[in-house]
Structures are given as structure tokens and as C-alpha cells.
C-alpha positions in Angstrom: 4.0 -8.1 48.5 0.9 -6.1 49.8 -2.5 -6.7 48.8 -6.0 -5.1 48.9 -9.4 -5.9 48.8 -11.1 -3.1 46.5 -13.6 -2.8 43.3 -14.5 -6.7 43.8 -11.1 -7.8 43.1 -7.5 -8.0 44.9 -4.8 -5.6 43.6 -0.9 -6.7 44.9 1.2 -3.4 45.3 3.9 -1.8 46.9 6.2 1.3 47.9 8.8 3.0 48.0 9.4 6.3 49.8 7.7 7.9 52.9 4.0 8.3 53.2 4.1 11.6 54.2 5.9 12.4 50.6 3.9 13.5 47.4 1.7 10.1 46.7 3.0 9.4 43.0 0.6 6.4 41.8 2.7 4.2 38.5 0.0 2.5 36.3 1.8 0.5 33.9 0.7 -1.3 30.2 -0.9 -3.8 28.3 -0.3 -6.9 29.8 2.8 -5.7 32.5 3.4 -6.5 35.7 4.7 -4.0 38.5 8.1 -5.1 38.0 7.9 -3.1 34.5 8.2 -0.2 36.3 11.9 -0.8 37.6 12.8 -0.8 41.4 15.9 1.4 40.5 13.5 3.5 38.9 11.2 3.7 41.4 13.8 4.7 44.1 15.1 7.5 42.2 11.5 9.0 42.2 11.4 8.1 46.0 14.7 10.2 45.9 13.2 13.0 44.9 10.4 13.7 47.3 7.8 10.9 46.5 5.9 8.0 47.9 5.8 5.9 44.9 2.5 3.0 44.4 3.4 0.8 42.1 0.8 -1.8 41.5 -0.7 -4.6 39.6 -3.5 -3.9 37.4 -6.2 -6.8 37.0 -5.5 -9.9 35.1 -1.8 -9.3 35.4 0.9 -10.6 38.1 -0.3 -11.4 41.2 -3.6 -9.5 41.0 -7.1 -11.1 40.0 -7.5 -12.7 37.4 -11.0 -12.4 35.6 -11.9 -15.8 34.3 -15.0 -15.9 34.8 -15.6 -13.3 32.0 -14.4 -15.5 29.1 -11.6 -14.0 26.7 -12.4 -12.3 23.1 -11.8 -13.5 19.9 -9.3 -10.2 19.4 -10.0 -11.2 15.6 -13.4 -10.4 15.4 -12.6 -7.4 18.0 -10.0 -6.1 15.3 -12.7 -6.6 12.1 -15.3 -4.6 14.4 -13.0 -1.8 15.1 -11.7 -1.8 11.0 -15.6 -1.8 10.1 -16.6 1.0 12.8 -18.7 -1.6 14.8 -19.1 -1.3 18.3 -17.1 -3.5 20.5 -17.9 -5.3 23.9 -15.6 -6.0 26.3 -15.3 -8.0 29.7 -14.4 -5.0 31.3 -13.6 -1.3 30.5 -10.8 1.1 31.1 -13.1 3.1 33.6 -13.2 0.0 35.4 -9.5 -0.1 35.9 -9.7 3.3 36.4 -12.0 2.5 39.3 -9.2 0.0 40.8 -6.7 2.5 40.9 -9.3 4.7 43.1 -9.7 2.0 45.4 -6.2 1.5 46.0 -5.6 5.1 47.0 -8.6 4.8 49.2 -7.4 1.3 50.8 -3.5 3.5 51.5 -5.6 6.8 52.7 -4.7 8.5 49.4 -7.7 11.9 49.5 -5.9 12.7 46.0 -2.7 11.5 44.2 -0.4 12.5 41.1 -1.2 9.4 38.5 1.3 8.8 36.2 0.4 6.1 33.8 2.7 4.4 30.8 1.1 3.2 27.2 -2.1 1.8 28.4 -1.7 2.9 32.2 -1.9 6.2 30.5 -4.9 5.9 29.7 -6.3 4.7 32.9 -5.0 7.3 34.7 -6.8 9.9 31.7 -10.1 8.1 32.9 -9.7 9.4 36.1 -8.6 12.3 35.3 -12.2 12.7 33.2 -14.2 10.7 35.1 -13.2 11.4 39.2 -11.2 14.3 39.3 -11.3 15.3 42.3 -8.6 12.5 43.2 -5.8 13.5 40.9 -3.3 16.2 41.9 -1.8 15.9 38.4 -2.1 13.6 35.6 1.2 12.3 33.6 1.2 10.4 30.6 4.0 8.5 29.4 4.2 7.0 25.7 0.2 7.0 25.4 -2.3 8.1 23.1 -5.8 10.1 23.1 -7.1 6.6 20.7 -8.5 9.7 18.4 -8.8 8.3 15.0 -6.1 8.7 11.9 -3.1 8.7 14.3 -0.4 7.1 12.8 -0.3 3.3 13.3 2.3 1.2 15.4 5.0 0.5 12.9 4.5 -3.3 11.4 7.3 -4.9 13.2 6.2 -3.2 16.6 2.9 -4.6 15.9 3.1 -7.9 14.9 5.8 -8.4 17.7 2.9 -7.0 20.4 0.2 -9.8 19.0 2.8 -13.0 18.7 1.7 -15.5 21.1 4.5 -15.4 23.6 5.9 -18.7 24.5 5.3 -21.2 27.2 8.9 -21.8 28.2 11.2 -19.6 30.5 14.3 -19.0 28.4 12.0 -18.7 24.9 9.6 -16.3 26.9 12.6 -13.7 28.1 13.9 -14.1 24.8 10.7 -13.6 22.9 10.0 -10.1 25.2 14.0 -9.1 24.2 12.4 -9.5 20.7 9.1 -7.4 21.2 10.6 -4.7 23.2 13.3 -4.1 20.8 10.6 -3.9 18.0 9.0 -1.1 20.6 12.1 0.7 20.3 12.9 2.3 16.7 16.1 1.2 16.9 17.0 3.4 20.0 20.7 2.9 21.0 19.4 3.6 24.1 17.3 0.3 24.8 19.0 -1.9 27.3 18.1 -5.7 26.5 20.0 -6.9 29.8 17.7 -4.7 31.6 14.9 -5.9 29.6 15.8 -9.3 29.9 15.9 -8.6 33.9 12.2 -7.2 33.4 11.0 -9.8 31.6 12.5 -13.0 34.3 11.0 -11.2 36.8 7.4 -11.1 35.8 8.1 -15.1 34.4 8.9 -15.6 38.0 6.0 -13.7 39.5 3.1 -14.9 37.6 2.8 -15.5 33.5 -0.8 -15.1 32.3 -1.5 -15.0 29.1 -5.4 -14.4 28.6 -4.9 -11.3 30.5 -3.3 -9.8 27.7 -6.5 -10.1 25.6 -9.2 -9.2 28.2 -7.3 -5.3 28.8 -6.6 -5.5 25.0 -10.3 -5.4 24.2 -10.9 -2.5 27.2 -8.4 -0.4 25.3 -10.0 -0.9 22.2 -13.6 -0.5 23.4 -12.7 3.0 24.5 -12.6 4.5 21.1 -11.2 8.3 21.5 -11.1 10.3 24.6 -10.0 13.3 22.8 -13.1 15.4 23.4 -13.3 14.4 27.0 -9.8 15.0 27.6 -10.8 18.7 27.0 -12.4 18.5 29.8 -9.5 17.7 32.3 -8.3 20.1 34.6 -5.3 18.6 36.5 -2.0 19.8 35.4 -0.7 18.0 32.5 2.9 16.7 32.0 3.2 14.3 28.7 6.2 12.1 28.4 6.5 10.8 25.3 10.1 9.4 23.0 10.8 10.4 19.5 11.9 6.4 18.7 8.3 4.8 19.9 7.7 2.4 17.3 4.7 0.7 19.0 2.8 4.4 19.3 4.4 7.4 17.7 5.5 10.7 18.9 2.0 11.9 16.8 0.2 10.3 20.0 1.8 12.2 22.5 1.7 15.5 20.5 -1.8 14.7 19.8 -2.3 14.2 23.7 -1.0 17.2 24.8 -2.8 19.3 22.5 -6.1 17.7 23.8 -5.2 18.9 27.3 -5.4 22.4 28.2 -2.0 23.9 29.3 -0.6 20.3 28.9 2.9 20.7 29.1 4.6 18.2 26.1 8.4 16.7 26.7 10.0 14.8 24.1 12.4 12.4 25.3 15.0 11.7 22.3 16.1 8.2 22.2 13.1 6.8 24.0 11.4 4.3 22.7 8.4 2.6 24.1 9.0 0.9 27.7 10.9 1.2 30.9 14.4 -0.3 29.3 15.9 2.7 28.9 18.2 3.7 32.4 20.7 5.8 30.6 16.9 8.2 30.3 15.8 7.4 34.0 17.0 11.1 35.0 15.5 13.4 33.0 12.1 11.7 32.9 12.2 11.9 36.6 13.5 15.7 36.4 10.2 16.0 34.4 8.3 14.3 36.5 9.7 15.8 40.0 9.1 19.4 38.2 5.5 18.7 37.5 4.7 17.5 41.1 6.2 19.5 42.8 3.8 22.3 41.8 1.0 20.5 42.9 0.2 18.1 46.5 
């Protein structure tokens, strides 16, 4: 596993594919490792042309973990954002934004597509708003403009997402079967074993809990970037499945519509998450499409 020094902190990355390919950067969600984004996965966009960075984001897997900045009580964070307070965070999304920046810089990346899932969706709008120059084309996967009166995660998707997640091995894979097939709407297409696989695998790698609340309360610090994603001017692809229980196909309509010439491509079956292989190809069809018009 590679590592960098960049933004203060130590990101752990790696690749697939050939340098001198499209640079595709994979920013993935709340709380997920790398390994969320699937290796199998990853070499099938290798496949077609790219040199795929897939990384982990701060206070996750084997990158830094912030402890020095304490951890929110999400409860009052939650009470703020249902009273229309403001709300602090330890850090922001523009700060993770600002990670992913300095990992292109540390590989010699001058600009990169960004494709970002859930959460790493809205890193990668951040830099497409706030440092455009460095995005060949943005790509949002199962995210959300956070615009006020969206439709909420449905209950069972939600409360899964906030359950404390167990300390044990077997009751933690099992736990993540659980919240992940919440995510997916009842999708016959969500593949548990592969889940399951997903899940192990970042239990191996590094389980940190408090992370999960520190990037929590950047997300919901943010507010909406609707107006600001008017703003954006990299082409637009947005990914999003019509069985996403955790945020619902209204997000990714609402997404596309705040982008100009976003295109918008509706994945049926898709739920919310990587754990659905029978889907693999034509999200990277998409995806190849898109970049291939660009860098």
C-alpha cells in the first residue's frame, strides 16, 4: 500500500492501470475504506483506458486519523441542523476536497476525471466549485446537491447508517450485510457475498469508528451546494439507482439539474453501494463514455 505526505496528513492509495492512461481519481463514502470500491471493479475501468487512484480519505483505513480534533455529539449536530442552527465541524468537505488535490499533485496528476460515490460525491463537487482547473470531468455516483426538502433516506436505511456497528469480527461483517441491504430498496441485484467480502476486508485493514462521526459532521456542515454547483463547468456525468434507499433517485435528478449540461443515467436495480457486480458494466460504459471526451 502507497502512502503520501500531503494537506498535513498521510493518505494510503493505490492503482490500477497505466500512468500514461486517463487519470480516473475514486473517492468513496461516509466512513469507507478503498476496498469499497472493488478491485474487480477497478480493473474493469483499468480495462478500458484508465489509470485508476483509489484512495483513503481521512479518518478512514489506513489514512490519518484526526484525534486530536475531538468527535461531535452527532445529537446535538442533528438538533442544530432540524432547528436551522449553524453547525461546527472538525473539518469540512473542502478540506477533503483539498486532500484529494494533494494526492494528484504527490502522482503528477496537472488535472484528473474525479468520480466520487455518496459522500465522495460530494468531495469531488467541491473541487469541481472550488479548484477547477484540476478536474477534467466530474462524476457523481449515488450523491446529493444537500439542497433542502429532498426526500429523506428511507427509515430503515437510516437508522441502519447510525447503529453503532459492533466491536467483533463476525457481528461487524454481519451488521454491514444488514446496513447495506437497508441501502438497497430491496434490489435483487445486491450481492451480500460480495458485501460480506467488502466488509472483511476493511475489518482487516483498519476499523475506526469515530471517523464515521468526524466526516459525518463535514457532510452536514456543508448545507446545499446547489447554487454553487451552477457554477461548475466540467462535464457532468451523474450516476445514480432507482432502488437507493439511503438517498433517493430525487438527489441525483436534483444533481443533474444543478449542473449545466449534466448528463443524468439511471441505473435500475442499483441501490446505494458498490455490491452490485451484475451492474459493474454499464456504469463503467457510462463512465468510459464520459472520459473519453475529455483528458
Amino acid at each position: 500500500m502507497a502512502r503520501v505526505h500531503t494537506n498535513g496528513i498521510e493518505i494510503a492509495y493505490d492503482t490500477f492501470g497505466e500512468p500514461q492512461d486517463r487519470p480516473l481519481i475514486l473517492i468513496m463514502g461516509l466512513s469507507c475504506q478503498l476496498v469499497a470500491w472493488p478491485e474487480r471493479f477497478c480493473k474493469k475501468l483499468a480495462a478500458k483506458g484508465h489509470f485508476v487512484i483509489r484512495f483513503d480519505n481521512r479518518d478512514v483505513g489506513l489514512s490519518t486519523k484526526l484525534e486530536d480534533l475531538g468527535v461531535p455529539d452527532i445529537f446535538e449536530v442533528f438538533a442544530a441542523l432540524r432547528e436551522g442552527k449553524s453547525i461546527s465541524s472538525p473539518y469540512s468537505l473542502s478540506d477533503m476536497a483539498a486532500d484529494t488535490i494533494g494526492l494528484m499533485d504527490a502522482l503528477n496528476l496537472e488535472k484528473a476525471h474525479v468520480c466520487g460515490l455518496s459522500m465522495g460525491g460530494m468531495i469531488a463537487q467541491m473541487m469541481a466549485i472550488e479548484i477547477p482547473q484540476r478536474v477534467a470531468s466530474l462524476i457523481c455516483m449515488q450523491s446529493s446537491t444537500g439542497a433542502p426538502g429532498l426526500p429523506e433516506a428511507e427509515p430503515q436505511a437510516m437508522e441502519a447508517m447510525v447503529a453503532p456497528p459492533p466491536i467483533k469480527r463476525d457481528a461487524y461483517i454481519q451488521h454491514m450485510a444488514h446496513v447495506y441491504r437497508a441501502f438497497a430498496g430491496g434490489s435483487d441485484k445486491y450481492d451480500e457475498t460480495l458485501q460480506n467480502e467488502i466488509s472483511a476486508s476493511s475489518y482487516d485493514r483498519s476499523i475506526y469508528f469515530i471517523g464515521f462521526t468526524r466526516q459525518l459532521a463535514a457532510i452536514l456542515a456543508c448545507g446545499s451546494r446547489r447554487k454553487s454547483l451552477a457554477t461548475v463547468t466540467a462535464p457532468t456525468l451523474v450516476i445514480h439507482g432507482d432502488h437507493d434507499a439511503l438517498l433517493p433517485l430525487a438527489h441525483g435528478k436534483d444533481t443533474a439539474e444543478a449542473i449545466a449540461d449534466a448528463k443524468f443515467v439511471i441505473i435500475n436495480g442499483l441501490g446505494h453501494g458498490m455490491a452490485y457486480p451484475a451492474l459493474w458494466d454499464e456504469i463503467i460504459e457510462a463512465i468510459a463514455a464520459h472520459t473519453a471526451s475529455g483528458i
